[in-house]
C-alpha positions in Angstrom: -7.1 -13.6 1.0 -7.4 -11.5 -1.8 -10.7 -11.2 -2.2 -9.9 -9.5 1.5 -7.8 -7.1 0.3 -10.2 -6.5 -2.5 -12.9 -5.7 0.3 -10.1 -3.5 2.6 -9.8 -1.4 -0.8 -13.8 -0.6 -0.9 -14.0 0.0 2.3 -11.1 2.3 3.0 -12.8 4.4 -0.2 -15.9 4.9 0.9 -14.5 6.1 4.5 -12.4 8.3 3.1 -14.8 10.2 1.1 -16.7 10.2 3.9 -14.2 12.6 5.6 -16.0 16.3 5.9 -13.7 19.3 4.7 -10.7 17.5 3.6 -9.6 18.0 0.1 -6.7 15.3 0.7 -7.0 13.4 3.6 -4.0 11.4 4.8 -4.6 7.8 5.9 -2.4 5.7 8.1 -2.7 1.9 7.6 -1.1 -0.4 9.4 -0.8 -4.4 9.1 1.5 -7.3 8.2 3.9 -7.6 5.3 2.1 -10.5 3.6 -1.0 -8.2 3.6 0.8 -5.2 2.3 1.9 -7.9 -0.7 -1.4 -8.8 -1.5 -2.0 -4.9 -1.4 0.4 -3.7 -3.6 -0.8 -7.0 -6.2 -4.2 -6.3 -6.3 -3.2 -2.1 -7.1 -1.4 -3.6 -9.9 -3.2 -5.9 -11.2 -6.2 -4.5 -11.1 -5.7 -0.7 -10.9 -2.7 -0.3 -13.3 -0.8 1.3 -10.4 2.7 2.3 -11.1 5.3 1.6 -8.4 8.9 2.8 -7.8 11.7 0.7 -7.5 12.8 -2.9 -9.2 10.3 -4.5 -11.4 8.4 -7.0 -9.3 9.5 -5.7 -5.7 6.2 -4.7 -5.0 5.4 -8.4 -5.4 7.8 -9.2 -2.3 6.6 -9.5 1.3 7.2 -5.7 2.5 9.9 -6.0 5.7 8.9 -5.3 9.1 7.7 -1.4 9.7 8.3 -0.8 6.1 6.4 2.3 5.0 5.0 2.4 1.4 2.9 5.5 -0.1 0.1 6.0 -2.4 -1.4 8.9 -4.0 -5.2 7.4 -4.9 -7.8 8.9 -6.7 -11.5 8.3 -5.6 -14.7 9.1 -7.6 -18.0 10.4 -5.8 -18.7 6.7 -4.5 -15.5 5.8 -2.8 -14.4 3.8 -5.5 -10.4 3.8 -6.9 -9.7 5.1 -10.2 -6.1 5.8 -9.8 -3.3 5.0 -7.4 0.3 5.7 -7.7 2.7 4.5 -5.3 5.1 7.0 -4.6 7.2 5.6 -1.5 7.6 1.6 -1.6 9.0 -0.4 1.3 11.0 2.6 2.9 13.3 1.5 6.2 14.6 5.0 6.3 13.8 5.1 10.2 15.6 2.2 11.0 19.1 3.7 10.2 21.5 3.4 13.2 19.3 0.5 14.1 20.7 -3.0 14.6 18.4 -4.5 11.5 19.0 -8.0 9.5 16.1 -8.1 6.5 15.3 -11.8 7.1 16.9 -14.4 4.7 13.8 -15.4 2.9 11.8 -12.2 2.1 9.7 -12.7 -0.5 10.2 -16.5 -1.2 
């Protein structure tokens, strides 16, 4: 699986830089929670990102339509040299809402 995120990662670069006349393009990606995990793992692991929040909640499985935000910087290629995440897990939109986080999030 994370060898799929790994691939997700090169190929959302080299889209993006792909994009003709925008300086900072804004990407929406949507999936499951368990991939966002993975996501947010592999940024840290491998790309030294920073994240907001508790130490190791960006190592929990982010809750349903949870909205996380990264600032990445691409060279020429596509490829990540920086990413810093600037929003993590936010349920902001869900207020009013009748919402129960599930009991075993992140276990």
């Amino acid at each position: 699986f994370k060898e799929r995120v790994r691939q997700f990662v090169k190929d959302l670069g080299r889209r993006v830089i792909k994009l003709e006349g925008s300086v900072s393009p804004r990407v929406l990606v949507t999936t499951h929670g368990g991939f966002i995990k993975d996501f947010n793992m592999l940024l840290v692991d491998e790309f030294s990102c920073s994240m907001p929040g508790k130490d190791g909640e960006w190592g929990r499985i982010c809750p349903n339509t949870g909205v996380s935000r990264y600032n990445m910087v691409l060279d020429k290629e596509g490829e990540m040299q920086k990413v810093v995440c600037t929003e993590l897990h936010y349920k902001g939109h869900l207020e009013g809402a009748e919402y129960n986080d599930p009991v075993l999030y992140g276990v």
